[in-house]
Every structure is written in C-alpha cells, then in structure tokens.
N, C-alpha and C positions, 0 to 999 in steps of 0.2 A: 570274502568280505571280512577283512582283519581290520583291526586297527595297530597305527607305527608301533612298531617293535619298542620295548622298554629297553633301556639302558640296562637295568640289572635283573633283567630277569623276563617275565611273557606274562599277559593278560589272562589275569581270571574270570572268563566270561559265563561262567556257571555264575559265582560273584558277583556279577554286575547284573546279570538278570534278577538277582534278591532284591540287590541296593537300588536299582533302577524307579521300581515302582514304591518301596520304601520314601526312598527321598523325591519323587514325584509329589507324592501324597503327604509327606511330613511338611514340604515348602507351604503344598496349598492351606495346610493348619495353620502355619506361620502367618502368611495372607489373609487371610478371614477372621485370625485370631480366635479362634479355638485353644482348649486350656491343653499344654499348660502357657500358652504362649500370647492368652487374652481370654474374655472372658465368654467367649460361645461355644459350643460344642456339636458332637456330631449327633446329640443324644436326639434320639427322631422317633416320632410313633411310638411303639413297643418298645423301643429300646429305651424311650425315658421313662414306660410306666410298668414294664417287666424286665428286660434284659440284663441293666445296670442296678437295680434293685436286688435283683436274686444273685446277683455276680455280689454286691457286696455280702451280702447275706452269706453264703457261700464261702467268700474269705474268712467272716467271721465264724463259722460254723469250724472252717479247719484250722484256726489259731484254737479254736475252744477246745477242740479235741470231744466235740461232742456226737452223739452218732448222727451219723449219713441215710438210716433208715426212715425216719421221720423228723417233718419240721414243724413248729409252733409260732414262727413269724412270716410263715406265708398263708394268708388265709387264715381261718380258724385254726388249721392245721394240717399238711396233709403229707401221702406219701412221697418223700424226700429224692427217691431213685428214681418215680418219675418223671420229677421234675427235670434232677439234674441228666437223665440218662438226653434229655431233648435242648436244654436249657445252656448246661454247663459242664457236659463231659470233657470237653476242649484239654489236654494235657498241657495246654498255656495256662489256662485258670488256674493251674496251681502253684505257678509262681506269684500268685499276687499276694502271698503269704510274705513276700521278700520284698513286698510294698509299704512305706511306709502310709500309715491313716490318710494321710493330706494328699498322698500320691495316687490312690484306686483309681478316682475318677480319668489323670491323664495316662492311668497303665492304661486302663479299660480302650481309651481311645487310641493306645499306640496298637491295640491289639489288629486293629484294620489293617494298618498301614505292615506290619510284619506278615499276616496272613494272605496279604495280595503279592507282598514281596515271596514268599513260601508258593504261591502259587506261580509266581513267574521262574522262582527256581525249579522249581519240580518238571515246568512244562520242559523248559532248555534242557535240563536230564533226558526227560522224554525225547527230546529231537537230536540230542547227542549219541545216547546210546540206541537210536534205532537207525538212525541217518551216519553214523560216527562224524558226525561235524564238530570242530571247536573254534566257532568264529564269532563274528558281531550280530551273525542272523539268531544267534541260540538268544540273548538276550532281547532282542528287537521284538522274535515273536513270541518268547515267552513275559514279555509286559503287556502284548496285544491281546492273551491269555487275561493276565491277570487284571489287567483294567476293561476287559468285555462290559456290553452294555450290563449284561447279567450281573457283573459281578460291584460294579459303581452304582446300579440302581438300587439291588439291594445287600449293601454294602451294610447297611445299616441293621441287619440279622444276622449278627455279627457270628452266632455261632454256626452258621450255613457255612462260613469261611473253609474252615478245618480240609472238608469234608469236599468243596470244592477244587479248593487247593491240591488236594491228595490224588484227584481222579486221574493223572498224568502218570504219577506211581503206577495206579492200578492197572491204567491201559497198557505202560511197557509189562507188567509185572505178567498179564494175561498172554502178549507177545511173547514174553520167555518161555512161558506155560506150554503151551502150545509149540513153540516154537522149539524151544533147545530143552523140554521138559525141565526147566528147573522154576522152582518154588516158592523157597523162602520170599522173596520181594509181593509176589503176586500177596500173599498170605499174611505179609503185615501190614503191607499197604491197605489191603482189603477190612483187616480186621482194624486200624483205627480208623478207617472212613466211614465204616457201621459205628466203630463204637462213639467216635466224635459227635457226629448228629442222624441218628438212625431215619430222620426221615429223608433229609438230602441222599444220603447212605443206601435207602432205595433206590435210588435213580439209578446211582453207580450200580445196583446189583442188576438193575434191568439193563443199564449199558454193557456191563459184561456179559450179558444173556448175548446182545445185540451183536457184541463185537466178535464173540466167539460161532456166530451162524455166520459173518461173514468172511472171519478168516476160515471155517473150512470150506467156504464157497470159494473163496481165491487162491486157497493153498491146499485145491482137495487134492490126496495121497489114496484114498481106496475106503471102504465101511473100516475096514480092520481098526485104520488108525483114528478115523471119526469118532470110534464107539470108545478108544482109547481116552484120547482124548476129552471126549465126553465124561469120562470116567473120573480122569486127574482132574478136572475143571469142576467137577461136584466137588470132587471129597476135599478138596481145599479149599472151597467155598464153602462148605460145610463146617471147615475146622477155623476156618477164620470167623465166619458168624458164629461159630458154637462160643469162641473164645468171649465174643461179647456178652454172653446169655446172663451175665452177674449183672449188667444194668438191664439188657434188654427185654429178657423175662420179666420183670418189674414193673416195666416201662407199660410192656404189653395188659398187665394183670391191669394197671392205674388205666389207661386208654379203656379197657372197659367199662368205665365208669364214668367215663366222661360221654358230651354228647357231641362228641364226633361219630362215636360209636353208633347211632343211631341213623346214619344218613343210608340213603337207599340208593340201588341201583338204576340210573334214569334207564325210560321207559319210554321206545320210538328215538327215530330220528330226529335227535336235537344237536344245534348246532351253536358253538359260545362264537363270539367276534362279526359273527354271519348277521343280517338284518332278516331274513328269512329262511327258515328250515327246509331247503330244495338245495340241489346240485348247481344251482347257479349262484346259489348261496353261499354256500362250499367254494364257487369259484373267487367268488368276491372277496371271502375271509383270507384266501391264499392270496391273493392279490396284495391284501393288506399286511397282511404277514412279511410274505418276501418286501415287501415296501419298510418294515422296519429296519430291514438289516442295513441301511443306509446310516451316516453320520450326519450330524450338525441338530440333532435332537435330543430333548431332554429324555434322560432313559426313565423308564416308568419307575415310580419309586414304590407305587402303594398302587394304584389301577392301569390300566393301559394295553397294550399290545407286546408281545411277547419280545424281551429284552436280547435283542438276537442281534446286534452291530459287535463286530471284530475287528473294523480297521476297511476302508474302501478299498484298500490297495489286496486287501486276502477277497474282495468279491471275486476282480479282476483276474489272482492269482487261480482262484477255485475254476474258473470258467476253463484258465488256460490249461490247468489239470487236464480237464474233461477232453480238451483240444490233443493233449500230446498223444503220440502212437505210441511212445515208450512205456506210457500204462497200460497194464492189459484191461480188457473190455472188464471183463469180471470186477475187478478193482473198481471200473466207474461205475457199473451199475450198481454193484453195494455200496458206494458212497451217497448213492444220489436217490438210491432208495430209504439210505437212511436218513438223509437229509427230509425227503420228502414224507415218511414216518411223523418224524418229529414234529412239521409242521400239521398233518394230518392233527396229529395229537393234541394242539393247540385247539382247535377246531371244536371237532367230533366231541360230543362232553363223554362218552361213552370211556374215551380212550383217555379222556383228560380227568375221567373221575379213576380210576385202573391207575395213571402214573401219580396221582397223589394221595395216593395210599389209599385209594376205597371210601375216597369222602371226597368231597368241593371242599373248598377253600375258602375262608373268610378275606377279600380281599388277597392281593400279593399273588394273581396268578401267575402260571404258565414257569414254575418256580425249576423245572425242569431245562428252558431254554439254554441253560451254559453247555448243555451236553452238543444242541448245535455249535456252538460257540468253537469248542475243541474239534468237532472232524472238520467244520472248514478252516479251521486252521491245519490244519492237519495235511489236508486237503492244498492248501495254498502253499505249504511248505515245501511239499514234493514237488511244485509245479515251482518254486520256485530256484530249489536245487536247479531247476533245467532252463533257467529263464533267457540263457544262452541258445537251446537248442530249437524255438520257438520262430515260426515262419512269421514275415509282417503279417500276411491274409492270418494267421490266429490271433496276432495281437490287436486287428482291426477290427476281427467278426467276434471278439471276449471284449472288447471295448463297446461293441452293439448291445449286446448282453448284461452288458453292466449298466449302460443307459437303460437299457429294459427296466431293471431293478431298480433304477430312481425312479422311471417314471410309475413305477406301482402304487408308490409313497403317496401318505394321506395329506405332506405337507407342501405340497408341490408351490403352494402359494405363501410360503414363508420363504421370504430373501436368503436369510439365516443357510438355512436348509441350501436352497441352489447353489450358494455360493460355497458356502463347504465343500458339497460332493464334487460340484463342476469344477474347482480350482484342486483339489488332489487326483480326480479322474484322469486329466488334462497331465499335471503330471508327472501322474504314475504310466499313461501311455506313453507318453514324450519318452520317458527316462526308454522303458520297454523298447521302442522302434529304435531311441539312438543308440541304444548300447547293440541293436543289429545292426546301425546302419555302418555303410562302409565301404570302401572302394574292393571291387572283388579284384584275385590275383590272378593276370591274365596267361594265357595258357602260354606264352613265349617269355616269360618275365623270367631276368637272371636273378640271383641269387640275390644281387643288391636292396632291387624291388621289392623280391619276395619279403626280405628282412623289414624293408622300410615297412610295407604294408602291415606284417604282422605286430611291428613295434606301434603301430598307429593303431589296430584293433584293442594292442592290449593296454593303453593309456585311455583308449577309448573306455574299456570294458571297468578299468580302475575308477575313470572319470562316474561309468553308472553305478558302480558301485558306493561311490559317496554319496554322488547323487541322492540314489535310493535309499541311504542309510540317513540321511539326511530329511528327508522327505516323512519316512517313518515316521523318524525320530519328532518331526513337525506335529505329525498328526496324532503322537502319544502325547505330545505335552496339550493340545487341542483339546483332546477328549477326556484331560485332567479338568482345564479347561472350562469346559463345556456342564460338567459335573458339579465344579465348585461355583458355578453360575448360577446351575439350575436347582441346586440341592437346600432345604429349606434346615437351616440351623439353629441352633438353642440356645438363648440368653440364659447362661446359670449362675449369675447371679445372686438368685435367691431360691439356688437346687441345694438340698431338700428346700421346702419352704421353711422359713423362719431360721436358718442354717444353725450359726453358734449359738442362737437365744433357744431353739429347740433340742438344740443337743444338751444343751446346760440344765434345763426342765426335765429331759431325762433320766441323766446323771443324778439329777438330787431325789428324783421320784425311787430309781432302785438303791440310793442309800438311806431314805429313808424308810423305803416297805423289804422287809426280811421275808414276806409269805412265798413260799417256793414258786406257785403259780397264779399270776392273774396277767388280765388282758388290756391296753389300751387302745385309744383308736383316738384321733382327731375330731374335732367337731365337725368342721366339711375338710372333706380331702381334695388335696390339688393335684394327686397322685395315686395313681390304682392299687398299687401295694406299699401304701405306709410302712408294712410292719416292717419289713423287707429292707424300704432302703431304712428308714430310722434306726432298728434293732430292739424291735419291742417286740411283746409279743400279740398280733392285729388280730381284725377280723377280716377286713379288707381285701381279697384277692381280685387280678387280672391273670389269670393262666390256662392253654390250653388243657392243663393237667388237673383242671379246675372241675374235682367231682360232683357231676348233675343232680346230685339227691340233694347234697348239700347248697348250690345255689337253690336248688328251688325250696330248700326251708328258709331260706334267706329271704326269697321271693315273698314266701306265705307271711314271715315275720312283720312284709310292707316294707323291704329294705331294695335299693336298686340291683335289682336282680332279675337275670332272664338267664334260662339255660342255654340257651343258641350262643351266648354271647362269651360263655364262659368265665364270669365273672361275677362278684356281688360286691356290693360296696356299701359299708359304711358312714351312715351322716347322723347327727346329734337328731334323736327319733327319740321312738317313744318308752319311755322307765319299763315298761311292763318288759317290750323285745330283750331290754336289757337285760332283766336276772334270766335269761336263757341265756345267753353270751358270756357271763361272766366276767362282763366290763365294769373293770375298777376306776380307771380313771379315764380322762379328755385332755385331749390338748388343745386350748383353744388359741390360733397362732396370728390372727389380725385385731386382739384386745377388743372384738366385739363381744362383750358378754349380755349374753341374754338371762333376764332371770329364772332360775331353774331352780325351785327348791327340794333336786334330788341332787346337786352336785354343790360340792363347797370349794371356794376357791382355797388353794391351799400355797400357793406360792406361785411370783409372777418371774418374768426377767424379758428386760424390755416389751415386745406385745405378746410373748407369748405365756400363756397362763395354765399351770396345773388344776385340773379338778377335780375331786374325789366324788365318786359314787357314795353315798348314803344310804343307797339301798340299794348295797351290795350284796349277790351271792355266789360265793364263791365254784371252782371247777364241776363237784357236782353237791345235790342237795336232795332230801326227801323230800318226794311229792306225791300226791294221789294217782292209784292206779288204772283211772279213768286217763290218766295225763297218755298211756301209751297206747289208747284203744281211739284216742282223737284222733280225725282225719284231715292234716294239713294236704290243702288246697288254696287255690285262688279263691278266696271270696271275695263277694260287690262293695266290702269295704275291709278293712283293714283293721279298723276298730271294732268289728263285729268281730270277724277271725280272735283276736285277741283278749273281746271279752268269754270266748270257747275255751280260752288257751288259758287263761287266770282261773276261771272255773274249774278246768279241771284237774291244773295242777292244784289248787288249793282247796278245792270243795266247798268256795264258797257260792253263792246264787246271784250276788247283787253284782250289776254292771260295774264294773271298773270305767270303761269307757263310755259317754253319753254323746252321742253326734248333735252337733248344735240344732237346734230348730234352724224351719228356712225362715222364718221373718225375721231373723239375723244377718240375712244374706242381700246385698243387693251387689246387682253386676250393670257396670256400665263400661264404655268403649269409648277410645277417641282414635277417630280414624279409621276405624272397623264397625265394620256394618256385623250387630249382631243377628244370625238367622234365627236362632231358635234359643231358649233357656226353660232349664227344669227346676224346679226350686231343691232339687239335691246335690246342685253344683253343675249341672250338666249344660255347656254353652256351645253350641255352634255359629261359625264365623265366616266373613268373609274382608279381607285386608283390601285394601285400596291399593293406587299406586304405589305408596309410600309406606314405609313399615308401620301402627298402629300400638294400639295399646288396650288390653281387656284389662277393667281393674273390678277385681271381688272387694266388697269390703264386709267386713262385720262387726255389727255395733255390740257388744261385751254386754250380756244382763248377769252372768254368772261367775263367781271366782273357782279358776280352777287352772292347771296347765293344759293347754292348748297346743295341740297337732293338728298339722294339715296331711290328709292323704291327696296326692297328686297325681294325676293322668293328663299328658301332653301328649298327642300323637304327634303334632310336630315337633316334637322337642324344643320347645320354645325358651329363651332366657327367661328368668323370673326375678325381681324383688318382694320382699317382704316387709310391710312399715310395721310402726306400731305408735301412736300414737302422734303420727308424722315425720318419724324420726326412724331411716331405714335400720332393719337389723342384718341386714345380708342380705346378698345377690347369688345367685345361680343358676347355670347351665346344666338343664336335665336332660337326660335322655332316657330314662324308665320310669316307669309309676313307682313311687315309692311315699312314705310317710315319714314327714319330717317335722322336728320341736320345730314352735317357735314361740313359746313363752309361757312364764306364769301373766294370765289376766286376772283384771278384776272388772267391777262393774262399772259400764261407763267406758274401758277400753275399744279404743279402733283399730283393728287389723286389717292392713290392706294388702292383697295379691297384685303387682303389678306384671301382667302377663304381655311380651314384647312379640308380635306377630309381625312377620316378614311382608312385604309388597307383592301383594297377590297371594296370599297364604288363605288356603281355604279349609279351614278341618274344625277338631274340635276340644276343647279344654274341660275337663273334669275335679271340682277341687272339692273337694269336701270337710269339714272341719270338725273335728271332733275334743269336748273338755275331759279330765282326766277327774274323777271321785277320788281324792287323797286319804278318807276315812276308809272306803273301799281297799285301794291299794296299801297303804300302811298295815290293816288288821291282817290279808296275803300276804305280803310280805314277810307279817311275824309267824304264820305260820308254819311258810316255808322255810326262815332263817333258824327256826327252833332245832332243823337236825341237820346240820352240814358236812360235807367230807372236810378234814381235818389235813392236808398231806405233811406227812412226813418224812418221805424222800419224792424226788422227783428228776428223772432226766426224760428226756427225746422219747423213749421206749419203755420206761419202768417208770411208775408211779405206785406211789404204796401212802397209805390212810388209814385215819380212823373215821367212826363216824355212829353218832349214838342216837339212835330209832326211836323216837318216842311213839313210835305205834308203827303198825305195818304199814309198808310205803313203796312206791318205786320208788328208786335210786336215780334219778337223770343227772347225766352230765353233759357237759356240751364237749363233750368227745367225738370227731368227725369217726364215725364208724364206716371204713373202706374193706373190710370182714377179716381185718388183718389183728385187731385188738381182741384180746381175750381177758377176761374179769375170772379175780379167784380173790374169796370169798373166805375168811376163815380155814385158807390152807387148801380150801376146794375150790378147783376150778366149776363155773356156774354156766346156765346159762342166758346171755344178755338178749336184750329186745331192742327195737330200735323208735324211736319219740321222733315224727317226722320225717321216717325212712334214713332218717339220717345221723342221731343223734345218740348216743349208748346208754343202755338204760340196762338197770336191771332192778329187780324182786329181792326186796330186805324184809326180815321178822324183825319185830319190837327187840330192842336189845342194842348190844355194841357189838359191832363188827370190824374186824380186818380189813381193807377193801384192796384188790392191787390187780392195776392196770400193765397190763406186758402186751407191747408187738410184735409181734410172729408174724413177718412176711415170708409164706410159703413159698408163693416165686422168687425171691434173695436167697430163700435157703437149696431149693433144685438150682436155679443160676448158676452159682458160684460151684457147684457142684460140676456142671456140666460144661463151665469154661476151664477150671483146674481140669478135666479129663480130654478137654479136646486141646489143652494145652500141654499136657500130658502125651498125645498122642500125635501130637504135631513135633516136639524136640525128640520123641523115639525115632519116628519118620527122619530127621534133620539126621541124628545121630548116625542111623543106620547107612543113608543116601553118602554122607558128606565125609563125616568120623571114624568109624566104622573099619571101612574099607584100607584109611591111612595106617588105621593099628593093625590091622591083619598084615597091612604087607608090610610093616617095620616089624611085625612078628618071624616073619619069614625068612627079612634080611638078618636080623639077627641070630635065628634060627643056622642061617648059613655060616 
C-alpha cells in the first residue's frame, strides 16, 4: 500500500503519520475558530481552571529564574515538584519560554495537535521497526492511534498526552529487550513516560509487566532465559524509573498529604458500570463495554463508559487475526486474554482501584482504556499485513463478529450510530471479499491465461488497496468529525476575566507596593486558580496536589472548601479570615462595589477596581499562645469558630462576631412549597414543576458589616439585594461565608435562593454583624509586632520582627514539614496553627526570623537519579563503546 512514486525523490511516511493528525486537528481549530484562528478555545473542565493557569504560571516561574522547589501563586502556596512532576513535567512546556506573552494561550492549544501527531509518529516507528514495513498503512494506523476514542475524549488533559504518545516507544523498546537484548530505547523511552506524567506512566509500567509475561509465553526459550530476562527487564526498569526519582520522590512525599492519600481498599464484590453486583452483572457491564468500541458516538469526555473505539475497520481486522492459522495459538490467547483483562478492569472496582493508583477517581474514568486501544491495533495490523491470505468463510464469520459488537452498544437506537458502523462495516467487508474475489487459474490454462489472470488479481488487489486506504482515510477525517461536533468549547473572550483592565490593575498595584511579600485575591472568582493564571500571589487553589490540612483550615476559616474536593477558594468573606491570609488587596472585576469599610478603593481602570486591605497583616505577626493550642474544626457556624480564633489570637473576651437575632429573619417562597423552617436560618423545601424561589430577608436594627454563612446542599444559584438593588449573583457548591455589606438601620437584605423543578432538600443561611470596636482594638494588638521581611524568594525568607511581649509567632506559611525556622542564628522548633499553618515560640525582644525549604525528598531524588543515571551510561559505555576501543586497541597494537 504505497502511494505514486515522487518525481524527485520517495514518501516520508514516518512524516506523514506526524502531519497527518497535526493538520487533521489544526483545520478543525480553523473551523470552529478556536484561537489563534477565532475566538474559542479547546480550554475545557480542568484545563480552563488548572491546566492552562499552572502552564502559564510555569512559564513565568522559568523566565524569572526563580526556584522550581516551591510556589506562592498556587494556592496559599505549595510544593512546586509536585505539582509540576503531575502537571507540567511535559519537555514541550519548556519551550513556551520561546513564546511570546500574547502567544501562550495558542502554544498551549497547538500542544494537542503536536502530541497526537508524536503519538501517531511513534505508533508508525512501532509498526515499522517490528513489521519492517515503509508504506501508506504506517501512517493510516498510526493516526487511528493517535485519534483513538481514548485519546479525542480526553484530549483535553493535555499532559496525559506525552505519556501516551511514548507507549509505542516503550512497547518496541521492551521487544528489543527481550528480544535482541538491547537497551538504550526501552530505557528512555520508559524514563520520559514516568517522568512526563507519572500517573499515566503507571499504566505503561503495568503494560510492561503485561507485555513481558506474554512474550515469554509466546517466545518461551527454557527458565534459563526467562529468569534472564526477568533480570534485564528489572534492572532497566529500575534505572529508567530511578532516573525520574528528582521529580518523583517529591511528587510522592506532596501525594501524602493530599487526600487521595486516604482512599481505602473496596471491600466484597463491587462492580462500576454493572447495575447489580452478581455475575450477570459482570456479564451486562462487558456487554456494554465491548458495545463501546463501536464509532459514530461521542467519546466520553468527563463520565461515561470506557473510551475504547479505534477505527471499525481494526474491530473486523482483530477478529480476522484471531481467524488466521499463520498466528500461533499462544499469540491469540495472550492477546485476547489481555484484551479481556483490560475490560475486566473496567469493571471489577477492586482491579480499577489497583490501575489507578490505589485511589478512585474523581470523575474521568477507566483512564487506562488507550492501552486497549494499542493491542487491537496491534492486533489489526498483523491481520492485516495478511488480508490477502484470508478465506471468504473468515471474512464472512469476522463480519458476524463484528455485528455481534454493534449489537452490544447502549445506542442501538441512535440513527447516528447505525448508520456509521453499518455503512464503513459494509465497506470494509466489500473491499475484504473483493480484493479475494476472482477468477481462479484453471488447471489446463497456458501461459496467456495464466498471465491475463494474474494481471487482473493484481489491478484487482491495487484497486483494494485504494480502496481501503481511501475508506480509512474516510473514517479518520469522520472521527475528527465526530469529536469537533461533540466537544463542548470556550468562549475566551473575556479569559482571564477582566483581561487587559485586569492585567493593568496589577501592573500598577506591584509598582506601586515595594513590600516583598503580600497576597491578592479577587472579590468572587470566575476561575479556581486566579493566582496562577493572573501572576499574583493567591490564596485560591484547584489542585490534586492540593494539601488536606490546608484545605480544611480553609474549610474551618468558612471559606469554600472541602478536602475530597481538593480545593478551596477564595470570595470577599469575612475581615477577621483575612489577617490570617495575609491578604492585602481585592480585585473587584464587574465595578460592583459593595461597601466595605475595611478595603479602600485605590484605583480603577474600566470595571475593574484596586482595593486595599486596611487591616492588614502582613506574612506573619505576634499572637497569643493560646492561638496554637485552638482546635480548628467544622463548627455549627462560622462566626462562632472565628469569635475562638480572634480570641485567641488576640486575648481579648468580647465577641467580634454577633449572629443576627431571628426576628430579623423572615423566609418566604414562590413556587416552592416550604416543609419546615428554624428561626436559625434552617429551611426545608419542596419545588414544584417549575424552578421556584426561597427568599430570606432581613430587616437591619444594627450598624455593622454583615456576612452571610451559607449551606446549600443542592447547590443552588443565589442572589443577594440590598436595599432592592442586587449586589451580586452566585453559583455555590460548598458552605462557605461570604461579605455582603456594611448595614445600617433600617437596611434590607435579601437571599434570593433559585431552586430547581422538583428540587427537594434544604437551605441553611445564617447571618451574622461584625463589632468594629471589638475588631479594630484586635487588630491593634496584633499589628503592634509584625514580621518585617527583608529578603524574600520561593525558599529563603529572612525578617525582623520586634516582640513586645511573649508571643507566638504565626504565619500563614502552608507547613508541608519541609519549612525550617531559624531564629537568631538558631535553628528552632516550629508548631503548627490549624494543623497547617507555621508558627512558632518568640521572647519579648527583637529577633532574626528566617524561613528556608529543605525538601528532603528533591534532595535523595536528584541524588538517586544522577546515580542510576550514572549507572545506566557505565552500562551504555561498557555494552556499546567499550568493546570498539579495545578492538581499535588491538588493531593498532598490530
């Protein structure tokens, strides 16, 4: 299967298997207009509110030349390596330094389109150097590779790519292994597809487990060479994961601390996709399974059944495999047992908690699916090297077969759907029987015959071979297609929010504030990591590397936060949270200003507006030693927790926070039938056909600032008026406590709570006034001794700070036990304010204070990858170099 000879020269079909899926995917950005070629983008889920954020972040972190150890604009702050070891290890990411500012966004997006085209290159290597083929089939099925449902659904976890891409490497590299004992490929193949995304990078290391039991099952030679083998197959898996241990030691030290870390091993037979946990359960889930590997469906992007479609024409191909006699038996049963594995694993949660790492998944399963994707292609390819040598009765009874596998499918009643499979099925059979069909050569034919006949097979056979290349080719641009139909895109228009009027309020806030370290944050975020994509330094984080202690002081503080979720965010709350955060200023980016008389506005530019803290305190400050012996928890309000927490940092008695009376409160509904109401905000509901409305109001007897703490278990939208005149609208999904104004007496605040048609649950709102005499006299107590810095990068901070009594020392330094505090030349040592927070023990007096990171795992890491890197070019030397200089020693010698 060639294409016509070039005039000057022959086809690069390695080449064209890159460009193939490249300019597939670059048109459909064209089409859709995606930037830079219009204004939507591929930015989806996670990737608009972590992905692209920590990727910019990232660029600007290696233009700064600042350390890689720790970062200050993700989250309050956190470990740097393990973000990036999951995040942004990609050795593409580092050309975005050769991007100019205005361009990140469409590098970022070309990044897809290169990494499918790398994965459709690597597969065609793969089928070259195992099959020695150089034709039109190396690009065909390495784009059926690279555009699998696996890799178009979640296309948009964009650093899965790498890592994907590479598995083609690793599989020949394991074949050489094994095969002609050589090395080098298996070993860097192996070591950037851990080091790229060490979680996909699992998969690979379990497919090598996988691939290595079936090739000594097909290529067994005797124990001798098994155990051999066995042998070379560690120690170069060894030296290739040891090489990574400078991120992935880190990586592993930070995953402690998060709450993935926590998840348990299920317990009994439980089954995912199954509607009942029995064996016929199991049979139904496989039913559904194998019913996915069909075309003409959207691939799951975020929930769904496992993304296992490769092309209709490799179903057909795989069955015909299984039909040839030219493979040995061995060969099919390890293929189709590992086929049948993989779908097991889908399944069984036992087996599906084991391939993802020892945890479930939030969303985005069965993330393992590509590894089916590669052995039935695999699988197809071989069968179709032989698609010549194939009887009609196999290509009639693999055509049964393949009907079987449609009719498994959940969509049997989507037109869409039938007419897809049923018009390339149709076909891909056709082409199959005509490229057999033919006049046979009969047994008295002379020479003329004989010639005519063979000349008419082999026009024949040229004829299927366009055919079928043609037909492919149909059903790759189809399932481009089919992708850019179903794929839900981003208006970025106004990405970041507030875009150049926000960047310009930045710009003047760091020329106008010199102090080395302070934090901003937005008033409501449209975006899970501000700091990230803006370049400030936040409090806001969305990241699986998002350490547990520290969401849940986040939680305690009444901020949106839950540990499962791995995330806390940020919204204009309550002054007190604030002098623990060390948030200096707000960005408020829709010119709704509410009155605040702890923030000043300091300058605007078009809606978005600067606001400075007023009662600010800086990175860390003396407080009472009562403040480290407080037990941050969920308490029944928020405002309670926080008059504990004012108390005991400051030692004073009197509430800061007073929860409104309930004869402030009335609650009425339209369109929702209320069941129950507590006069402490507590309402239970029930919605009619139609979506409804709970509205709290409260009539104002007191001047003071006003928070609402908020519990929606349905996540309900919300407005908030104030004296008829809304002040902002939002979309919750955690309880949290949030400003909404200075009142006075006489003021009306209304909740308007949006409840879905037929929503039955319950709404919790509570509101509490803020004592400004109370707060102001805390405040001055606390602002009486503060840390001073005067230096400050990523890992090293150094301060003064003048005691006017004994005190602890708290800062809002995320303590992950890698920070060490040294004190007047001495190292000390530190406590922790909320499990989470750095603190330590000062005497009345002036002190030194300095902050250093010492991660112990970066320092074994790097340790242990220089040695196995070390030990790997001895090995190279010795094998390869070596032997050339001894025997040019020799000849010369002569």
């Amino acid at each position: 299967m060639k294409l016509p000879q070039l005039k000057n020269g022959k086809w690069n079909y390695l080449l064209l298997a890159f460009a193939m899926p490249v300019v597939g995917m670059l048109v459909l950005l064209m089409i859709v207009g995606c930037t830079p070629f219009g204004d939507y983008s591929l930015l989806y889920s996670d990737m608009y509110h972590q992905y692209f954020p920590f990727f910019k972040e990232f660029r600007s972190t290696l233009l700064s030349g600042e350390s890689l150890l720790f970062n200050w604009s993700v989250g309050m702050g956190m470990d740097y390596l393990g973000l990036i070891s999951y995040y942004l290890a990609s050795p593409l990411n580092l050309l975005s330094v050769l991007v100019p500012e205005g361009w990140v966004l469409p590098f970022f997006s070309f990044l897809m389109p290169i990494k499918l085209g790398l994965a459709g290159l690597f597969f065609a290597i793969f089928l070259k150097k195992l099959f020695g083929k150089d034709d039109l089939s190396l690009p065909l099925f390495g784009c059926f590779y690279a555009t699998c449902a696996w890799a178009l659904g979640y296309q948009w976890n964009v650093m899965w790519l790498d890592t994907f891409a590479l598995l083609p490497l690793v599989a020949l590299g394991t074949v050489n292994l094994l095969r002609d004992k050589k090395f080098v490929l298996y070993t860097v193949a192996l070591f950037f597809s851990v080091l790229a995304n060490y979680y996909i990078g699992f998969f690979t290391c379990i497919f090598v487990l996988l691939v290595f039991i079936c090739y000594e099952i097909c290529r067994w030679k005797g124990f001798k060479r098994f155990f051999q083998d066995l042998c070379r197959i560690a120690l170069f898996s060894i030296l290739a994961i040891g090489m990574t241990a400078i991120l992935e030691l880190p990586a592993f030290a930070a995953l402690q601390k998060t709450y993935a870390s926590v998840n348990n091993f299920p317990k009994g037979f439980q089954l995912n996709i199954a509607d009942q946990n029995t064996w016929l359960g199991l049979l139904n889930a496989m039913r559904q399974v194998a019913g996915n590997m069909n075309g003409g469906i959207s691939p799951a992007f975020v929930e769904g059944l496992p993304n296992i479609y490769c092309g209709v024409g490799t179903i057909i191909l795989t069955f015909l495999f299984l039909t040839s006699p030219k493979v040995k038996i061995r060969d099919k049963i390890c293929s189709v047992l590992m086929l049948l594995f993989f779908m097991v694993s889908y399944i069984v949660r036992q087996l599906d908690y084991i391939w993802h790492g020892f945890h479930f998944t939030n969303q985005i399963p069965y993330r393992f699916s590509f590894l089916q994707c590669f052995v039935m292609l695999y699988m197809a390819y071989r069968a179709f090297l032989m698609r010549r040598q194939f009887q009609l009765w196999q290509i009639i009874a693999c055509g049964f077969f393949t009907l079987s596998i449609v009719f498994c499918s959940n969509s049997l009643q989507n037109p869409v759907f039938i007419a897809y499979n049923g018009i390339f099925f149709l076909l891909y059979i056709g082409i199959f029987i005509y490229s057999r069909w033919g006049r046979p050569i009969p047994k008295d034919a002379n020479k003329e015959e004989i010639r005519g006949i063979c000349a008419a097979r082999k026009t024949r056979r040229r004829c299927a071979n366009v055919l079928l290349a043609a037909v492919m080719g149909i059903e790759l641009i189809l399932n481009i297609v089919n992708f850019g139909v179903n794929f839900g895109y981003t208006h970025i228009g106004d990405y970041p929010h507030g875009t150049e009027d926000t960047a310009s309020m930045l710009r003047y806030m760091k020329e106008r504030d010199d102090e080395l370290f302070y934090r901003t944050e937005v008033t409501h975020s449209h975006h899970l990591n501000e700091g990230a994509l803006n370049g400030y330094h936040g409090i806001s984080t969305f990241t699986s590397s998002a350490n547990v202690k520290v969401t849940e002081f986040m939680e305690t503080l009444g901020f949106s936060a839950v540990n499962y979720y791995n995330r806390y965010l940020f919204e204009e709350s309550s002054p007190v949270a604030n002098l623990f955060l060390g948030l200096k200023y707000m960005l408020e980016r829709d010119a709704q200003l509410e009155s605040n008389p702890y923030f000043d506005e300091v300058w605007h530019s078009g809606n978005v507006y600067l606001l400075e803290n007023n009662a600010y305190l800086p990175l860390g400050f003396l407080a009472g030693t009562d403040l480290a012996q407080l037990e941050f928890g969920v308490a029944s309000s928020s405002f309670i927790f926080q008059n504990n927490l004012f108390s005991a940092a400051t030692g004073l008695t009197e509430n800061v926070w007073n929860i409104t009376p309930a004869k402030w409160l009335t609650i009425a509904s339209q369109d929702v039938e209320i069941i129950s109401k507590i006069s402490n905000g507590y309402c239970s509901y029930q919605a009619g056909e139609t979506s409804g409305t709970l509205k709290y109001t409260y009539a104002i007897k007191d001047r003071g600032f006003m928070c609402l703490d908020i519990n929606m278990n349905a996540r309900n939208n919300y407005t908030v008026w104030k004296n008829g005149v809304q002040l902002y609208s939002e979309g919750i999904t955690l309880p949290q406590t949030i400003a909404v104004s200075q009142v006075e007496p006489g003021d009306t605040i209304e909740v308007h709570v949006t409840c879905k048609a037929g929503e039955n649950n319950s709404v919790t709102i509570k509101a509490g006034l803020m004592d400004d005499v109370v707060f102001r006299k805390g405040y001055d107590i606390l602002n009486a001794s503060t840390l001073e810095l005067t230096s400050f990068s990523n890992t090293n901070m150094e301060g003064t700070i003048h005691c006017n009594r004994d005190g602890l020392l708290y800062t809002s330094i995320p303590q992950d036990g890698n920070w060490v505090a040294i004190v007047d030349g001495q190292e000390v040592e530190t406590k922790l304010v909320g499990r989470a927070m750095l603190a330590l023990d000062l005497e009345e007096g002036t002190h030194t204070v300095q902050f250093i990171y010492k991660n112990a795992a970066f320092s074994l890491g790097w340790k242990v990858s220089l040695g196995c890197l070390a030990v790997f070019l001895t090995i190279v030397f010795f094998v390869y170099y070596y032997p050339q200089i001894k025997q040019k020693g020799k000849y010369e010698a002569k």
